[in-house]
C-alpha positions in Angstrom: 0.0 0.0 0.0 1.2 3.2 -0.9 2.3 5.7 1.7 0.1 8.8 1.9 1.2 12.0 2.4 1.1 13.9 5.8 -1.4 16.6 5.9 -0.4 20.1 7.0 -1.5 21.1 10.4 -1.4 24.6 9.8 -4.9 25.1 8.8 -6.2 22.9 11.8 -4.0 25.1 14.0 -5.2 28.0 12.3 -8.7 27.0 12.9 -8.1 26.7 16.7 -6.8 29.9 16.9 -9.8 31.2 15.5 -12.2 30.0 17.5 -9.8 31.0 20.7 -11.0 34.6 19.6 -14.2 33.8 19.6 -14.4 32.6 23.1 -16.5 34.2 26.0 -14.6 36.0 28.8 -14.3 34.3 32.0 -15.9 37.0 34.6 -14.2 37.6 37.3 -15.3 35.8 40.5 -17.6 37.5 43.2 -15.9 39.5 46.2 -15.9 36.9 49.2 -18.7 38.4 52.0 -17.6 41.0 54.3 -18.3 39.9 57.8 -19.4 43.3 59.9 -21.5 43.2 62.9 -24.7 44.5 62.4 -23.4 46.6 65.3 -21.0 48.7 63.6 -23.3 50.1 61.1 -25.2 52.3 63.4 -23.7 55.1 65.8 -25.2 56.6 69.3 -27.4 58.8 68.6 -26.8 62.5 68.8 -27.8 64.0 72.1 -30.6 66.5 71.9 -30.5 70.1 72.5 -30.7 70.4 76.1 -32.7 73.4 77.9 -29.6 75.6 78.7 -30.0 77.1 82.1 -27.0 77.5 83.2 -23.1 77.2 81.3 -22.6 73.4 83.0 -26.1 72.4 80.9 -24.3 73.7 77.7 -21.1 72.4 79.1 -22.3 68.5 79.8 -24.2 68.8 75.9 -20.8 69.2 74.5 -19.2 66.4 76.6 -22.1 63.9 75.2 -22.2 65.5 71.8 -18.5 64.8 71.7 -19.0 61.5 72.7 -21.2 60.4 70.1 -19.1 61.8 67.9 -15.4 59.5 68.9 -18.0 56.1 68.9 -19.2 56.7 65.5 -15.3 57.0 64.5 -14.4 54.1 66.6 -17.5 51.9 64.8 -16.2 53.4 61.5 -12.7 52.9 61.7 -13.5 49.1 62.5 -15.5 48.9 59.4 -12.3 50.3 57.6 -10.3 47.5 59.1 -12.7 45.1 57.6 -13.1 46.4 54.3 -9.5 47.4 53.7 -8.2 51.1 53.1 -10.1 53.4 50.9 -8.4 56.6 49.0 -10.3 59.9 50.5 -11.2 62.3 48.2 
């Protein structure tokens, strides 16, 4: 029997190049799930307007208004440790 002649692989190569083109982009995969306590998405409250009687009433306001203040940084600045830093702009 007479020996046959090898095709060319070119144009099967070529082919498969081809359809490499063609394929569908693998998306990328989900961000995992940020674990924060439902705790740290809520701050105290700000402390209402007092009736100011005397300078101490105004005084004590600004003590509690101030505290308020430092726990909704402290809350938040946990949150930044969980979700990594973020650029301020």
């Amino acid at each position: 029997m007479p020996r046959r002649a090898p095709r060319p692989v070119w144009p099967a190569l070529s082919f498969a190049l081809a359809l490499t083109g063609c394929a569908l982009p693998v998306p990328d995969p989900p961000p995992p799930a940020l674990a924060l306590s439902r705790s740290l998405l809520f701050c105290r409250e700000r402390p209402p307007v007092p009736v100011i009687e005397q300078d101490a009433d105004f005084m004590l306001w600004i003590v509690d208004l101030d505290e308020a203040g430092e726990d909704c940084r402290q809350r938040l600045s946990r949150v930044r440790e969980v979700i990594g830093p973020v650029d301020r702009e």
